[in-house]
N, C-alpha and C positions, 0 to 999 in steps of 0.2 A: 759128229760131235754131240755129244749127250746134253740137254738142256743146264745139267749142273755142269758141267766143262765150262759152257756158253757162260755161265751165272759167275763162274770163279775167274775165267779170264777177262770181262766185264767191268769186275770188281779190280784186278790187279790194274787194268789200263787207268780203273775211274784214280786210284790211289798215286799213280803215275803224273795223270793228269794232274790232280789237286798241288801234289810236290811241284812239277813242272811250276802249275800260277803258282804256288808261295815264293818262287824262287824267280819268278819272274819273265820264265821263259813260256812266254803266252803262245806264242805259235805251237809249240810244243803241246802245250794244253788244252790247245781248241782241237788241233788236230787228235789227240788221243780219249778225249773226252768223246769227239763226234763217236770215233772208234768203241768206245762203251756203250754205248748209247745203240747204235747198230745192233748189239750182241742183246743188249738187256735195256730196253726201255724203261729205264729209273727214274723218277722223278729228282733226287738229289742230281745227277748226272744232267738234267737238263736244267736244272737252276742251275747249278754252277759253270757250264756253257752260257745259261742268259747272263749273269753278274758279269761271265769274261768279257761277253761281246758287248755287256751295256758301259761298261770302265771306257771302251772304243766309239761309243756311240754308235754298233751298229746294227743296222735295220733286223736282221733276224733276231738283234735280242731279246726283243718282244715275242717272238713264237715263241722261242723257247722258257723265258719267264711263265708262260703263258703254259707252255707242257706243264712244267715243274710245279705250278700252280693244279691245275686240273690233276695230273696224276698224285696231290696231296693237299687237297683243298681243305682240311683240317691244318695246316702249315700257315700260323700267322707269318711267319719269316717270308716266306716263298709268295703270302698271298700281297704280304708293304712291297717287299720287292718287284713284283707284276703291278700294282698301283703306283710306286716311283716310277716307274715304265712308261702305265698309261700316263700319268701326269706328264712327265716330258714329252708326248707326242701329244700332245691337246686334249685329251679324251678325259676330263675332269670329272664328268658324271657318271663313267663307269669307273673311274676310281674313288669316286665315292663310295659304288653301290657297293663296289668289292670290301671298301674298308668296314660299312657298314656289317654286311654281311659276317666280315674277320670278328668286327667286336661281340657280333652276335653270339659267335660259339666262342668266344674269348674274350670274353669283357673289360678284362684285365692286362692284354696284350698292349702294353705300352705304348713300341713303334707306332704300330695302326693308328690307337689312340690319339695322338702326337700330331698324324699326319694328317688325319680328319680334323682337326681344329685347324690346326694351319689353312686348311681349305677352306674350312667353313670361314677362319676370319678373312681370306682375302676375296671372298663373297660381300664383305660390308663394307 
């Protein structure tokens, strides 16, 4: 199979996938998401695998936040989402540094914004 085969059927599971989670059929989702992700290493495809398995609380959904994050680390979205992450697993000071980091190349990214004060006031 040709890299663009690989790249279009990827794509058709990622979009499978995403319908599956809007409509609620989560098992459905994780499993065809993983399935995209196999084929094509996307960063949207592994954030929206971390958002399914973090709604679950569960343990890998920090890896994959964490893909989604690193393969689009210009992504304020993907980088509040991996610091909502760290936050609920205790790791407060590298969600700091990531938010920090977020506001740096996005000053203006609200979420971030939001969640770094939050932090910083339950610091006093």
């Amino acid at each position: 199979m040709a890299i663009s085969d690989d790249y279009e059927r990827a794509q058709q599971l990622y979009y499978r996938a995403h319908a599956a989670d809007l409509s609620g059929d989560h098992a459905t989702a994780e499993l065809l998401y993983h399935q995209s992700f196999e084929l094509c290493d996307h960063p949207v495809v592994a954030f929206r695998l971390g958002r399914l398995l973090a709604r679950r609380s569960a343990p890998a959904a920090g890896d994959w936040l964490r893909r989604g994050h690193e393969g689009n680390p210009g992504n304020g979205q993907y980088a509040t989402a991996y610091a909502v992450w760290l936050i609920d697993a205790g790791d407060l000071d590298q969600a700091r540094r990531l938010l920090r980091h977020t506001l740096k190349r996005q000053p203006t990214y609200g979420p971030a914004k939001r969640l770094l004060d939050q932090l910083s006031g339950d610091d006093s």
